[in-house]
C-alpha positions as CSV (number, residue, x, y, z in Angstrom):
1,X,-27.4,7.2,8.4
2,X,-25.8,10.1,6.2
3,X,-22.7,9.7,8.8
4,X,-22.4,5.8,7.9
5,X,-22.8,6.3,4.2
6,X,-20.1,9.6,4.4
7,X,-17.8,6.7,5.8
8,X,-18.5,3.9,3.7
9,X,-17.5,5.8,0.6
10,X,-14.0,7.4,3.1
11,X,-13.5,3.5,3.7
12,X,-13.9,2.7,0.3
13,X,-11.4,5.0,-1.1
14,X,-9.0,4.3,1.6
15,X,-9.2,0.3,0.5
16,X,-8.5,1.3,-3.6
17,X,-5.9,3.2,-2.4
18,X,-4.1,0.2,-0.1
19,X,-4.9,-2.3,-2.9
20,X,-3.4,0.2,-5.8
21,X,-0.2,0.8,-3.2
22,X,0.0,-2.9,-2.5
23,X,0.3,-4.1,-6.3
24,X,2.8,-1.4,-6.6
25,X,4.7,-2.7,-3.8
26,X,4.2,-7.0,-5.0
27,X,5.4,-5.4,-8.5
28,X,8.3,-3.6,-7.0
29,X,9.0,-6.8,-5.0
30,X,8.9,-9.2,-8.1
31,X,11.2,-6.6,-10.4
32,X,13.8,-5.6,-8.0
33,X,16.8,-6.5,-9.6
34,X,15.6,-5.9,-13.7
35,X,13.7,-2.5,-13.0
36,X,15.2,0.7,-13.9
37,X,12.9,2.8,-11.5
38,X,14.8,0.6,-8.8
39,X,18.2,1.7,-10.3
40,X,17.5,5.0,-10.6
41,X,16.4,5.2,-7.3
42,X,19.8,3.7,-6.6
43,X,21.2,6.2,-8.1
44,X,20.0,9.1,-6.5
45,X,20.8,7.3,-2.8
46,X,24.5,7.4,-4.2
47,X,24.4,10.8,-4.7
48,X,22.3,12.2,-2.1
49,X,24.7,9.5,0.1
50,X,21.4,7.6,1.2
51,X,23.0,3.9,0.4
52,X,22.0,2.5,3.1
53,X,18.4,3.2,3.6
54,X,18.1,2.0,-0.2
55,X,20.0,-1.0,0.4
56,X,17.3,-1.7,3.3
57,X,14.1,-0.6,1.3
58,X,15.2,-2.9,-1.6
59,X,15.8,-5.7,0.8
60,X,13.5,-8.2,-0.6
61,X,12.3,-9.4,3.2
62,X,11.6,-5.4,3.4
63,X,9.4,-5.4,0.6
64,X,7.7,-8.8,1.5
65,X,6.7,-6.8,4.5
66,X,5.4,-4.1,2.9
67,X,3.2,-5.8,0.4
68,X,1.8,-7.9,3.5
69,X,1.0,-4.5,5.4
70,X,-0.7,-2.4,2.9
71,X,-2.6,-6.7,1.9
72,X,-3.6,-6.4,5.8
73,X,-4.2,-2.6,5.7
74,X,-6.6,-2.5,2.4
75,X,-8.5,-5.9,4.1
76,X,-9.2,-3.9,7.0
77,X,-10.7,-0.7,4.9
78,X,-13.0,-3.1,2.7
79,X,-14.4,-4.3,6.0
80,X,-14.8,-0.9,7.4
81,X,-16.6,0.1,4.2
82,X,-18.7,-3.4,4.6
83,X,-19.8,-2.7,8.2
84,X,-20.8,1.2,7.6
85,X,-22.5,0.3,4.6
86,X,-24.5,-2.7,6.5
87,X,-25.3,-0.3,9.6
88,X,-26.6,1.8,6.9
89,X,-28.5,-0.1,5.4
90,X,-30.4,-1.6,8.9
91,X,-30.2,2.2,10.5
């Protein structure tokens, strides 16, 4: 039971973790072009001669893809946390 519960609460933490990375990501995704995190990050890819992987991180099909992963990702850790807690519960 104490090994459920130990992973309940890891599962847990892992899902506000995706969720917390995921609305980072949808924000990212809906401020690409207006946000001066993204042009600083820009920046710094110019300098450190990095264009290219920028250009591809940026890329708004790139970001879609993202925010559906870490969606998928923080769906799958609230139902590991769901089933530990249940076999908890009924161990």
């Amino acid at each position: 039971m104490n090994a459920h519960v130990g992973l309940a609460m890891l599962g847990f933490a892992l899902f506000v973790l995706c969720v917390l990375m995921a609305l980072f990501a949808e924000a990212m995704q809906r401020t690409r072009k207006e946000s001066s995190y993204m042009v600083w990050r820009r920046e710094v890819a110019k300098t450190w001669r990095q264009g290219g992987m920028e250009r591809l991180a940026q890329n708004p099909t790139v970001l879609l893809a993202q925010v559906w992963m870490l969606r998928g990702f923080a769906l799958f850790a609230f139902g590991f946390t769901g089933w530990h807690l249940v076999s908890a519960i009924f161990s």
